[in-house]
C-alpha positions, 0 to 999 in steps of 0.5 A: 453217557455209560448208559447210552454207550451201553445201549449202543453196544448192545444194538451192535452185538444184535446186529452181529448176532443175528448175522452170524445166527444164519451160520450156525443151527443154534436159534437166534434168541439163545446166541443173543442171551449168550453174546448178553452174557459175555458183555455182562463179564466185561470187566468195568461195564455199568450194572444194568438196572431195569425197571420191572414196569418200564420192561412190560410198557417198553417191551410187550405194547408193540410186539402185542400189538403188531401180531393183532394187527396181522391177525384174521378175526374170521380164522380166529373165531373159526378155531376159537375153541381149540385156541381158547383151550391151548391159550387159557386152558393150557396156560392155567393148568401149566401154571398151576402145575408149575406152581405145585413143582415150585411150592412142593419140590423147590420150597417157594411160597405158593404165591411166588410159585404161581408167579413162576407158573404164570411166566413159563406158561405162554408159549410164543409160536414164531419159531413154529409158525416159521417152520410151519411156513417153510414145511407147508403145514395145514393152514389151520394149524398154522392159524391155531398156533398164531392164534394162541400166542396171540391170546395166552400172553393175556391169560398168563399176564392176568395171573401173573399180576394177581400172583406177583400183588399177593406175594408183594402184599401178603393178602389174598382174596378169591372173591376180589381176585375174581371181581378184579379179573372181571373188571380187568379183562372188560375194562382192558377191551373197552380202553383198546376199542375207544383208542382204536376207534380214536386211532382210525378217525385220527388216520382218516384225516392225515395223508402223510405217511410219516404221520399216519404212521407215527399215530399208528406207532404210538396207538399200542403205548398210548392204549396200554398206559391209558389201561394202565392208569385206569388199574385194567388190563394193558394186554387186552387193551392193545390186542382189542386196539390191534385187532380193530385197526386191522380192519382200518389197514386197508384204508391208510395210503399205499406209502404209509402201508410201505413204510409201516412195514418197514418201521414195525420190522425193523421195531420188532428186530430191535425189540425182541433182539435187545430183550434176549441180550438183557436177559444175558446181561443180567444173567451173571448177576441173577444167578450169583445173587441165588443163595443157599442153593448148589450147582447141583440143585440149580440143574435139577431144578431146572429139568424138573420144571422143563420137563413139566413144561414139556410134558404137561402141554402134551399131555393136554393136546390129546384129551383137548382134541378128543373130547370135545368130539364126543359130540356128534356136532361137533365130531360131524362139523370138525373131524379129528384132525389125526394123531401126528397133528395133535403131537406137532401141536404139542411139540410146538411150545417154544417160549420166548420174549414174552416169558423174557419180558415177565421175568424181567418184570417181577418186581424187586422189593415187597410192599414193607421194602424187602426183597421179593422172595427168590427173585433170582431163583425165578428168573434164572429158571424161566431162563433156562425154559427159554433156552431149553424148549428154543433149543431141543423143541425149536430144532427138533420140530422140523424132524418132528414134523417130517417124522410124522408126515404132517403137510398141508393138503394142497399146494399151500400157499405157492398155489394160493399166491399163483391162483389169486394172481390169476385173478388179479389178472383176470380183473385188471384185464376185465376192466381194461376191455370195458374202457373206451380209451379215447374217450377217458383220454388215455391212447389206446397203444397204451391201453393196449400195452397194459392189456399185454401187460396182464396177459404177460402174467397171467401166463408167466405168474413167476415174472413180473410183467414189464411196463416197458418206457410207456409215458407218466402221462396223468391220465395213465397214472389214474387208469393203472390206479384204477386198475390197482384199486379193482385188483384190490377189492377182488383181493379182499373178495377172495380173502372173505371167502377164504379162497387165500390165506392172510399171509398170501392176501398181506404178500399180494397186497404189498405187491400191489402197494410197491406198484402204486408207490413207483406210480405216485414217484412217476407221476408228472406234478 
């Protein structure tokens, strides 16, 4: 019962958070920790234990899973190589500059140096991607910075595992290490391919919404605890199941479309919100159980890893830029995209819930039942990274930004929205000329109506065209149908050729849900 009016206050402490975080400048995830942290010096509460892999299996499946499904593949092959150089490369040398300053300057084993390493190296791009739809950056760094937080959690979960199994165990072998890894990576994609695949032939033969997305909800769990159970990797198994049911969205019923997003928004909210305020809770009890360690030494360590963490991306995003252009292809098909978009990249290194999600998750006792070396030490340090690149990089991006000129080179995604409208119109309209009313038994005043109907938006592409009081007769309803569904391939025309971005193609598609939603309550039984 304590713990359930625990959870129950820490729910209502979100809530309250994140509303009063509209009034202040200071990032939501940071007034969470510190709201964690004052139920945590409540007098009489209960200590809040957590298991390291409940954290992991809770926690990151869904968020995972949700960014692979709003992730286009044919962006993210077109920018693989400066993805795969921030959300691999990047992480590995951050990692492995981590693990010196830990090993070298604070005196931790090497093993446990890694671990710390692997936790402070995934950036998470919300808060940049949030601001880079608000200033209207260039789509494409906007693409880089979605793709690599979707991909370098992977990487930093991959050397987080082998370094937490040598600190827990003692052993190390470079030639196993590099076989598992191997085995890891395409055991994870093949599990999340058969469970995707198992996923949409499940969806093909349900039509309720709330089961379409009950299966949908469970697809990322079940997806890593198979991996899991089979010793591979649980992150890549729910990327590959997201980024292949991404391509089945589309074929699941509008209302199902509604209401998972509502689910999944909500789920995010939820998770992401409660992750910040454990961090808090815990927070008292970490750093009381740091021994042998000052005030002083405390803050000094923790500069030193940020300003590691801060510089050690910068320094990267120049010769990663640059030198793969010493090719003449290269250079000839990918220009140099400028230096104040390269610095807006480098600043862009906010770290988030996944860094939460594997501090919480290192484990508490070795393999001979000891305590993991400086446990305390390493969670409190990936804590202050969390609070410190939110709070001066996560405020300061803005200024960077607007600093340095960086905007995108057109009209963004306004443009793209009012020009697919357009579109959209201009196909509905197309399809209404090529009817014979009478014959497909639908009057012609209300084809007429339809008619004025797109007309009215194609010149107001602000306004929302008004149906007027037209009769919910049957036939009607089919014809707006097929109406929607022709607006709807044009939609995914445009999206293939890349005449709109995947955020425009998801906000226009969601238009059209809404509109077939309100047509399937109107239509008589």
């Amino acid at each position: 019962m304590e713990t359930l009016e625990l959870l129950i206050g820490l729910l209502a402490a979100v809530a309250v958070v994140v509303r009063l975080a509209g009034r202040t400048a200071i990032p939501e995830p940071v007034l969470l920790m510190l709201a964690g942290l004052g139920v945590a010096l409540i007098p009489g509460l209960p200590q809040v234990e957590l298991d390291p892999e409940l954290i992991l299996a809770l926690f990151l499946p869904p968020l995972l899973y949700w960014a692979a499904l709003h992730t286009d593949l044919q962006e993210l092959r077109d920018n693989l190589r400066p993805i795969a150089l921030l959300a691999v490369g990047l992480v590995v040398v951050t990692t492995a500059a981590v693990a010196v300053l830990g090993h070298s300057v604070l005196g931790l084993p090497w093993a446990v140096a890694v671990v710390l390493g692997a936790i402070v190296s995934p950036p998470d791009p919300v808060a940049a991607t949030a601001v880079a739809g608000r200033l209207g950056l260039p789509r494409r760094m906007v693409t880089i910075l979605e793709g690599e937080g979707l991909l370098n959690d992977a990487t930093a979960l991959v050397l987080f595992r082998v370094a937490v199994a040598v600190a827990v165990s003692g052993t190390f072998s470079l030639g196993q290490a590099g076989v598992e890894l191997v085995v890891s990576a395409v055991g994870g994609t093949a599990v999340g391919l058969a469970v995707g695949l198992a996923g949409s032939r499940v969806l093909r033969r349900v039509s309720e919404a709330p089961v379409e997305n009950t299966v949908k909800l469970l697809l990322p769990y079940v997806a890593w605890l198979a991996a899991e159970r089979l010793q591979v990797s649980g992150v890549l198994a729910v990327l590959a199941c997201g980024l292949l049911m991404a391509r089945h969205w589309s074929s699941i019923s509008s209302g199902a479309r509604l209401q998972a997003r509502q689910l999944w928004d909500w789920l995010v909210f939820v998770l992401e919100g409660l992750s910040f305020v454990l961090v808090g809770v815990q927070l008292r009890t970490v750093v009381e159980g740091i021994e042998g360690r000052s005030v002083a030494d405390l803050a000094l360590a923790a500069l030193a890893l940020n300003l590691v963490v801060i510089v050690v991306r910068l320094a990267w995003v120049y010769p990663a830029s640059w030198l793969p252009r010493l090719s003449a292809r290269v250079r000839e098909r990918d220009p140099f995209p400028g230096w104040a978009s390269v610095t807006v990249i480098g600043w862009a290194g906010m770290r988030g819930v996944v860094t939460l999600a594997l501090a919480l998750a290192v484990p508490i006792q070795v393999d001979d039942g000891g305590p993991f070396p400086d446990r305390n030490l390493v969670v409190f340090l990936a804590f202050t990274v969390i609070v410190v690149t939110l709070v001066g990089q996560g405020l300061t991006l803005p200024l960077v930004i607007r600093w340095l000129g960086v905007a995108a080179d057109d009209d963004g995604a306004a443009g793209d929205a009012r020009r697919a409208m357009a579109r959209l119109s201009e196909v509905a309209l197309d399809h209404l000329d090529a009817l014979e009313p009478e014959a497909d038994g639908v009057p012609a005043e209300l084809v007429e109506r339809l008619r004025e109907r797109y007309r009215s938006r194609l010149a107001h592409l602000d306004q929302q065209g008004d149906d007027g009081q037209a009769d919910a007769t049957r036939a009607y309803a089919e014809l707006v149908h097929d109406l929607l569904g022709a607006q709807r391939e044009e939609l995914r025309r445009l999206r293939e050729r890349g005449a709109v971005t995947p955020e425009v193609a998801r906000r226009l598609d969601h238009d059209l849900d809404v509109e077939e939603a309100r047509l399937e309550r109107e239509r008589p039984a």
